[in-house]
N, C-alpha and C positions, 0 to 999 in steps of 0.2 A: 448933592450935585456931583456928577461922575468928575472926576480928576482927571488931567492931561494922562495920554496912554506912555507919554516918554515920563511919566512917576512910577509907573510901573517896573517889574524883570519879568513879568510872567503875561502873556498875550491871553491865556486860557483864562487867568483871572478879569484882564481887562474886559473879553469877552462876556461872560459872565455879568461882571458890573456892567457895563452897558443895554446888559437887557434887563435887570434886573431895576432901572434907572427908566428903560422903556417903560417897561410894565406897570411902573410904580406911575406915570402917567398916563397910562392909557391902555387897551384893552392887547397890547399886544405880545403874539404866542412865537412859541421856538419854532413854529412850522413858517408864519410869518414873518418870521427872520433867516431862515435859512431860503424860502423862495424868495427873498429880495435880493440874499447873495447870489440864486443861481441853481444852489445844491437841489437834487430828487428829493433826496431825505428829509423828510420834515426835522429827524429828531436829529440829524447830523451835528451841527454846532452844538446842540447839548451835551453831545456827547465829547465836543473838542472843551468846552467849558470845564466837564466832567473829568479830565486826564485820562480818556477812556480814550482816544484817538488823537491826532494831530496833524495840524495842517500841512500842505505842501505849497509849493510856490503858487503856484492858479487859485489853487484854494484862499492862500491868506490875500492875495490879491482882490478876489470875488466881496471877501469876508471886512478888508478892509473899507472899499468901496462902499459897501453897502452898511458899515458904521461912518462913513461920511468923514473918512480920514482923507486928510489933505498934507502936500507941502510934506514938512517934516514930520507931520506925526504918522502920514503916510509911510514913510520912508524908516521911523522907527518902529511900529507894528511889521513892518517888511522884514528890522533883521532881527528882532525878537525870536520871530522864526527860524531865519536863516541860523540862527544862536541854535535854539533846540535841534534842529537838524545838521549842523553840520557834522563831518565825520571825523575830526581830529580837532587835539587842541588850537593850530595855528590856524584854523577855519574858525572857532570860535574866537580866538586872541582878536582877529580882525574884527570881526562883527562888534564884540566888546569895545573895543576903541572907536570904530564907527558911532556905538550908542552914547559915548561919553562927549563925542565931537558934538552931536545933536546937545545933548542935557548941557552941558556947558558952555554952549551957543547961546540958551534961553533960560540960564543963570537957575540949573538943579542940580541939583546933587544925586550924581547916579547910588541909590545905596550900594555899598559894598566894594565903594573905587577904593577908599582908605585903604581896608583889607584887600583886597584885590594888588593896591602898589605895597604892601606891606610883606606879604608872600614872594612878590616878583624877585625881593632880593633876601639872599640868605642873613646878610649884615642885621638887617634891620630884629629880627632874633636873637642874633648874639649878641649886638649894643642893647635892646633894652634887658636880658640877662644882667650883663655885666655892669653897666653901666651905673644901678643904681647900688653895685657892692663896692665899687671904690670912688669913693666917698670925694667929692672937690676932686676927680681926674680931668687931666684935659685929653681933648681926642688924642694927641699924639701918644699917652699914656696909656689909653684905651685901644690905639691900634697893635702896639707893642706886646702887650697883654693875650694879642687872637692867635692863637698858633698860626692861621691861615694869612698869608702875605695882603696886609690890605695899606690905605695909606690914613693919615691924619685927616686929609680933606676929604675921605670918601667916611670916616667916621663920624666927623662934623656934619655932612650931609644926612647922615642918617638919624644922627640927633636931633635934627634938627626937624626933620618927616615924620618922627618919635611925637616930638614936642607939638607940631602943630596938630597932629591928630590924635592925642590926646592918650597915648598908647605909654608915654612917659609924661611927668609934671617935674619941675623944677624948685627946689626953694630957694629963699634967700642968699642961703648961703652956697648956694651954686649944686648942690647934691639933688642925686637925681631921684624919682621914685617911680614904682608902677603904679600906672593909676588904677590898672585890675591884677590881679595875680595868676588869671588864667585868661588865655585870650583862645577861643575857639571859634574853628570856622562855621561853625552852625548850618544850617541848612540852605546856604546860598550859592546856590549854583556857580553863578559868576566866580566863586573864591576856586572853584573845583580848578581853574586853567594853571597859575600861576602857583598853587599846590601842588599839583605836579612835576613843574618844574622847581621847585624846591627842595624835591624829595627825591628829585633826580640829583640835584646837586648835593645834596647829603651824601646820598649813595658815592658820589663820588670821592669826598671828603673821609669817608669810610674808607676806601680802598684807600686812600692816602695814607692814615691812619690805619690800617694794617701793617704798610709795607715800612713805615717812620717809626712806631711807636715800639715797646720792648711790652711783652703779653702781661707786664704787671701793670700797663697804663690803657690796658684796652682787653676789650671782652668779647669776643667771636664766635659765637656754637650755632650751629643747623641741625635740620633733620629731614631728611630724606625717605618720606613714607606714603601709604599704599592710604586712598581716602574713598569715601562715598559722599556723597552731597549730604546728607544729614551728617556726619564727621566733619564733614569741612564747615558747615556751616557753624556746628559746635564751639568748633576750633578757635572759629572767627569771636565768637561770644566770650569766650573765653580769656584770648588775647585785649579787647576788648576792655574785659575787668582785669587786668591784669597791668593797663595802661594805666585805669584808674586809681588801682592800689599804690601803682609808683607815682605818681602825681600826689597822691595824700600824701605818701610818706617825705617824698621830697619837700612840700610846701608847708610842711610841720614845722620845719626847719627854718629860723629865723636870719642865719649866717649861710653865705656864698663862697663856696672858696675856690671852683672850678665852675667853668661852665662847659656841658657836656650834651650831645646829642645822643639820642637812643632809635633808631628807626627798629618797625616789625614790619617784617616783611612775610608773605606767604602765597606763593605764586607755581602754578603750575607746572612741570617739568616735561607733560605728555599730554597727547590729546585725552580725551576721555575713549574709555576701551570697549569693545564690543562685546560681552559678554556671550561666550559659545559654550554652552553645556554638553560636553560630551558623554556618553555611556559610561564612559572608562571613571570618568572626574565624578558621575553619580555616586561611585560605589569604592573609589578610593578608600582603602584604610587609614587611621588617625593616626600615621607614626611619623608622616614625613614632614619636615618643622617646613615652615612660612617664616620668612623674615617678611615683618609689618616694616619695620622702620629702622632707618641705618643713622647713627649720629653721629654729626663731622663737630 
Protein backbone atom coordinates (compact mmCIF):
# COMPACT_ATOMS: atom_id res chain seq x y z
CA UNK A 1 0.00 0.00 0.00
CA UNK A 2 1.51 3.52 -1.11
CA UNK A 3 2.40 5.57 2.11
CA UNK A 4 1.25 9.21 2.93
CA UNK A 5 3.53 11.42 0.35
CA UNK A 6 4.35 13.75 3.68
CA UNK A 7 6.77 10.03 4.73
CA UNK A 8 8.52 10.84 2.06
CA UNK A 9 11.82 13.96 1.20
CA UNK A 10 11.92 12.84 -2.26
CA UNK A 11 8.57 13.73 -4.69
CA UNK A 12 10.45 11.82 -7.72
CA UNK A 13 10.45 8.74 -5.37
CA UNK A 14 6.80 9.24 -4.36
CA UNK A 15 6.15 9.60 -8.04
CA UNK A 16 7.38 6.49 -8.90
CA UNK A 17 5.63 4.63 -6.12
CA UNK A 18 2.44 5.85 -6.93
CA UNK A 19 2.60 4.43 -10.30
CA UNK A 20 4.19 1.69 -9.61
CA UNK A 21 1.10 0.97 -6.81
CA UNK A 22 -1.13 2.02 -10.06
CA UNK A 23 0.15 -0.65 -12.26
CA UNK A 24 0.48 -3.14 -9.71
CA UNK A 25 -3.61 -2.90 -9.92
CA UNK A 26 -4.33 -2.33 -12.96
CA UNK A 27 -3.32 -1.96 -16.61
CA UNK A 28 -1.98 1.45 -16.18
CA UNK A 29 1.00 3.13 -18.47
CA UNK A 30 3.35 6.31 -17.91
CA UNK A 31 1.73 7.66 -21.13
CA UNK A 32 -1.65 7.23 -19.13
CA UNK A 33 -0.41 9.19 -16.29
CA UNK A 34 1.27 11.82 -17.88
CA UNK A 35 -2.09 12.60 -20.20
CA UNK A 36 -4.05 12.66 -16.94
CA UNK A 37 -1.53 15.33 -15.63
CA UNK A 38 -1.83 17.32 -18.93
CA UNK A 39 1.92 16.80 -20.21
CA UNK A 40 2.52 16.16 -24.44
CA UNK A 41 5.04 13.64 -23.47
CA UNK A 42 3.87 10.41 -22.89
CA UNK A 43 7.44 9.40 -21.25
CA UNK A 44 7.65 12.91 -19.32
CA UNK A 45 7.09 11.85 -15.57
CA UNK A 46 9.14 8.89 -16.19
CA UNK A 47 11.52 10.63 -16.79
CA UNK A 48 10.94 13.14 -13.40
CA UNK A 49 10.64 9.57 -11.56
CA UNK A 50 13.96 8.80 -13.34
CA UNK A 51 16.10 12.11 -11.81
CA UNK A 52 16.40 12.64 -15.38
CA UNK A 53 14.34 16.06 -15.27
CA UNK A 54 12.33 17.88 -12.57
CA UNK A 55 9.33 19.43 -11.98
CA UNK A 56 8.47 23.24 -11.99
CA UNK A 57 5.59 24.90 -10.39
CA UNK A 58 2.51 24.11 -13.15
CA UNK A 59 4.08 21.06 -13.51
CA UNK A 60 4.07 19.57 -9.75
CA UNK A 61 0.64 21.26 -9.61
CA UNK A 62 -0.72 19.24 -12.86
CA UNK A 63 1.27 16.20 -11.48
CA UNK A 64 -0.13 16.53 -7.95
CA UNK A 65 -3.77 16.75 -9.05
CA UNK A 66 -3.63 14.14 -11.02
CA UNK A 67 -2.25 11.73 -8.00
CA UNK A 68 -5.35 12.99 -6.26
CA UNK A 69 -3.39 14.98 -3.56
CA UNK A 70 -5.49 17.00 -1.52
CA UNK A 71 -5.42 19.43 1.63
CA UNK A 72 -1.99 18.83 3.09
CA UNK A 73 -0.58 16.38 1.24
CA UNK A 74 -1.35 18.69 -1.69
CA UNK A 75 0.43 21.44 -0.04
CA UNK A 76 3.47 18.95 1.00
CA UNK A 77 4.19 17.48 -2.66
CA UNK A 78 4.05 21.53 -3.49
CA UNK A 79 7.12 22.21 -1.34
CA UNK A 80 9.10 19.08 -1.82
CA UNK A 81 9.45 20.73 -4.95
CA UNK A 82 9.77 24.07 -4.12
CA UNK A 83 12.76 22.31 -1.81
CA UNK A 84 14.40 20.90 -4.96
CA UNK A 85 14.19 24.02 -6.69
CA UNK A 86 14.87 26.64 -4.74
CA UNK A 87 17.93 28.86 -5.24
CA UNK A 88 19.58 29.31 -1.85
CA UNK A 89 19.80 27.92 1.50
CA UNK A 90 17.16 30.49 3.20
CA UNK A 91 14.66 29.24 0.25
CA UNK A 92 15.16 25.82 1.18
CA UNK A 93 15.39 26.59 5.35
CA UNK A 94 11.77 27.94 4.69
CA UNK A 95 10.25 25.07 2.79
CA UNK A 96 12.01 22.63 5.28
CA UNK A 97 10.18 24.18 8.35
CA UNK A 98 7.09 24.46 6.19
CA UNK A 99 7.35 20.45 5.71
CA UNK A 100 8.05 19.79 9.51
CA UNK A 101 4.80 22.14 10.45
CA UNK A 102 2.71 19.56 7.99
CA UNK A 103 4.51 16.03 9.58
CA UNK A 104 4.17 17.32 13.08
CA UNK A 105 0.61 18.50 12.63
CA UNK A 106 -0.28 14.68 11.75
CA UNK A 107 2.21 13.31 14.38
CA UNK A 108 5.58 11.97 11.67
CA UNK A 109 8.59 12.37 11.97
CA UNK A 110 10.17 14.28 9.24
CA UNK A 111 13.43 11.96 8.72
CA UNK A 112 16.37 13.87 9.19
CA UNK A 113 14.76 16.73 11.68
CA UNK A 114 17.19 15.29 14.58
CA UNK A 115 20.18 15.89 12.19
CA UNK A 116 18.84 18.61 10.61
CA UNK A 117 18.42 20.57 14.58
CA UNK A 118 21.79 18.81 15.32
CA UNK A 119 23.97 20.76 12.57
CA UNK A 120 21.92 24.08 13.17
CA UNK A 121 24.03 24.62 16.09
CA UNK A 122 27.78 24.28 16.51
CA UNK A 123 27.35 23.45 20.68
CA UNK A 124 25.71 20.45 19.96
CA UNK A 125 29.35 19.03 18.29
CA UNK A 126 31.50 20.18 20.99
CA UNK A 127 29.17 18.95 24.12
CA UNK A 128 28.65 15.48 22.68
CA UNK A 129 32.83 15.58 22.01
CA UNK A 130 33.39 16.67 25.34
CA UNK A 131 31.01 15.83 27.26
CA UNK A 132 31.44 12.17 27.51
CA UNK A 133 35.61 12.99 28.48
CA UNK A 134 34.72 14.54 31.73
CA UNK A 135 33.43 12.13 33.44
CA UNK A 136 30.26 13.31 36.36
CA UNK A 137 30.68 17.24 34.76
CA UNK A 138 27.94 19.58 35.16
CA UNK A 139 27.00 21.99 32.34
CA UNK A 140 28.57 24.82 34.21
CA UNK A 141 31.92 22.68 34.12
CA UNK A 142 31.30 21.87 30.48
CA UNK A 143 30.78 25.38 29.47
CA UNK A 144 34.03 26.71 31.14
CA UNK A 145 35.98 24.04 29.48
CA UNK A 146 34.71 25.65 25.41
CA UNK A 147 37.13 28.08 24.65
CA UNK A 148 34.07 29.86 22.81
CA UNK A 149 32.04 32.06 25.31
CA UNK A 150 28.90 29.98 25.84
CA UNK A 151 26.77 29.81 29.10
CA UNK A 152 25.55 26.75 31.62
CA UNK A 153 22.03 26.98 30.40
CA UNK A 154 22.77 26.87 26.75
CA UNK A 155 24.99 23.74 27.60
CA UNK A 156 22.26 21.99 29.53
CA UNK A 157 20.12 22.58 26.50
CA UNK A 158 22.19 21.00 24.36
CA UNK A 159 22.44 17.87 26.62
CA UNK A 160 19.74 17.57 26.85
CA UNK A 161 18.79 17.50 22.46
CA UNK A 162 21.96 15.03 22.91
CA UNK A 163 20.08 12.90 25.33
CA UNK A 164 16.67 12.92 23.74
CA UNK A 165 17.95 12.01 20.23
CA UNK A 166 19.88 9.52 21.21
CA UNK A 167 23.24 11.22 19.89
CA UNK A 168 24.47 10.95 23.62
CA UNK A 169 23.01 8.04 26.47
CA UNK A 170 23.59 8.59 29.98
CA UNK A 171 24.56 6.15 33.01
CA UNK A 172 23.77 5.77 36.36
CA UNK A 173 26.28 7.25 37.42
CA UNK A 174 25.63 10.50 35.64
CA UNK A 175 28.64 10.06 32.76
CA UNK A 176 27.93 10.49 29.65
CA UNK A 177 28.51 8.40 26.40
CA UNK A 178 28.35 8.23 22.53
CA UNK A 179 25.82 6.24 21.43
CA UNK A 180 27.85 6.01 17.78
CA UNK A 181 31.37 7.24 17.42
CA UNK A 182 30.94 8.71 14.17
CA UNK A 183 28.02 10.57 13.24
CA UNK A 184 27.73 11.28 9.35
CA UNK A 185 25.43 13.25 7.28
CA UNK A 186 24.80 10.58 4.74
CA UNK A 187 23.02 11.35 1.80
CA UNK A 188 20.14 13.60 3.08
CA UNK A 189 19.59 16.38 1.40
CA UNK A 190 17.72 18.17 4.13
CA UNK A 191 21.02 17.93 6.41
CA UNK A 192 22.90 19.84 3.35
CA UNK A 193 21.06 23.57 4.72
CA UNK A 194 22.20 23.68 8.24
CA UNK A 195 25.83 22.12 7.28
CA UNK A 196 26.34 24.93 5.82
CA UNK A 197 25.90 27.04 8.07
CA UNK A 198 27.93 25.08 10.47
CA UNK A 199 30.86 25.33 8.38
CA UNK A 200 30.31 28.85 8.06
CA UNK A 201 30.51 29.17 11.58
CA UNK A 202 33.60 27.15 12.04
CA UNK A 203 35.22 29.09 9.45
CA UNK A 204 34.66 31.73 11.78
CA UNK A 205 35.79 30.24 14.90
CA UNK A 206 39.06 29.61 12.67
CA UNK A 207 39.73 33.19 12.25
CA UNK A 208 39.23 33.63 15.91
CA UNK A 209 41.57 31.08 16.45
CA UNK A 210 44.22 32.56 14.19
CA UNK A 211 44.19 35.81 15.64
CA UNK A 212 43.92 34.27 19.88
CA UNK A 213 45.93 31.41 19.52
CA UNK A 214 50.20 31.33 19.66
CA UNK A 215 51.18 28.95 16.20
CA UNK A 216 52.15 26.14 18.81
CA UNK A 217 48.14 25.78 19.49
CA UNK A 218 47.10 25.99 15.93
CA UNK A 219 47.85 24.91 12.43
CA UNK A 220 47.37 27.06 9.15
CA UNK A 221 48.85 26.15 5.58
CA UNK A 222 47.23 26.86 1.84
CA UNK A 223 48.13 26.57 -1.42
CA UNK A 224 47.47 28.61 -4.22
CA UNK A 225 47.57 26.63 -7.67
CA UNK A 226 46.93 26.33 -11.30
CA UNK A 227 44.04 23.08 -11.68
CA UNK A 228 42.26 21.24 -14.52
CA UNK A 229 38.99 19.48 -13.66
CA UNK A 230 40.46 16.12 -13.72
CA UNK A 231 43.25 17.63 -10.80
CA UNK A 232 40.63 19.11 -9.12
CA UNK A 233 38.62 16.43 -9.02
CA UNK A 234 41.65 14.29 -7.92
CA UNK A 235 42.21 16.62 -5.40
CA UNK A 236 38.92 16.29 -4.13
CA UNK A 237 39.42 12.23 -3.81
CA UNK A 238 42.20 12.73 -2.19
CA UNK A 239 41.33 15.14 0.56
CA UNK A 240 38.58 12.83 1.02
CA UNK A 241 40.87 9.89 1.99
CA UNK A 242 42.90 11.87 3.84
CA UNK A 243 39.57 12.91 6.18
CA UNK A 244 39.38 9.33 6.51
CA UNK A 245 42.86 8.44 7.63
CA UNK A 246 42.40 11.21 10.42
CA UNK A 247 39.21 9.92 11.64
CA UNK A 248 40.93 6.30 12.22
CA UNK A 249 43.68 7.68 13.64
CA UNK A 250 41.94 9.84 15.92
CA UNK A 251 39.16 7.36 17.04
CA UNK A 252 41.93 4.63 17.70
CA UNK A 253 42.43 6.69 20.55
CA UNK A 254 40.47 5.79 23.74
CA UNK A 255 41.33 9.14 25.80
CA UNK A 256 40.22 12.92 25.02
CA UNK A 257 42.21 15.49 26.11
CA UNK A 258 41.25 18.51 23.79
CA UNK A 259 38.63 18.83 21.49
CA UNK A 260 39.53 20.32 18.14
CA UNK A 261 37.99 21.21 14.80
CA UNK A 262 39.79 20.73 11.44
CA UNK A 263 37.86 22.21 8.33
CA UNK A 264 39.26 21.38 4.40
CA UNK A 265 38.57 23.69 2.54
CA UNK A 266 39.16 24.05 -1.42
CA UNK A 267 37.41 26.58 -3.36
CA UNK A 268 38.00 28.68 -6.38
CA UNK A 269 40.10 31.97 -6.63
CA UNK A 270 39.14 32.68 -10.56
CA UNK A 271 36.67 31.99 -13.04
CA UNK A 272 37.68 29.14 -15.20
CA UNK A 273 39.95 30.53 -18.20
CA UNK A 274 39.75 30.62 -21.75
CA UNK A 275 42.33 28.82 -23.26
CA UNK A 276 43.87 30.79 -26.47
CA UNK A 277 46.68 28.93 -28.33
CA UNK A 278 48.83 31.17 -29.91
CA UNK A 279 51.76 30.58 -32.69
CA UNK A 280 54.11 31.99 -30.47
CA UNK A 281 53.04 29.64 -27.17
CA UNK A 282 53.04 26.40 -30.02
CA UNK A 283 56.67 26.55 -30.38
CA UNK A 284 57.91 28.13 -27.07
CA UNK A 285 61.15 26.65 -25.90
CA UNK A 286 61.24 24.54 -22.42
CA UNK A 287 63.43 26.87 -20.34
CA UNK A 288 61.06 29.34 -18.93
CA UNK A 289 59.94 27.85 -15.33
CA UNK A 290 55.73 27.91 -14.59
CA UNK A 291 54.98 28.27 -11.07
CA UNK A 292 52.02 25.51 -10.59
CA UNK A 293 51.53 26.38 -7.04
CA UNK A 294 52.44 28.88 -4.36
CA UNK A 295 52.29 27.75 -0.59
CA UNK A 296 51.13 30.21 2.38
Amino acid sequence: MLKSVIEYQDYHQYILDYYTERKRCSAFTWREFAKIAGFASGSYLKLVSDHKTRLVQEGARKTAIAMGLLGYEYDYFMLLVQYENAKNDQQKKKCFEAMQEITSAHKIKLLGSESYAYYESWLHSVVRELAPNMPGAKPLEIAKAIRIPVTAAEVSDSLNFLLKNNFLTVDENGNYHQSDKLISTGRLDFVSIPVHSLIRQMGEFALQAFDDLPISERFFSGLTMGVTEKSYNKVIEELKECRRKIFTAVSAEDETEKVCRLNIQLFPLTKNINKRTSENSKHADGNAETTKGNEV
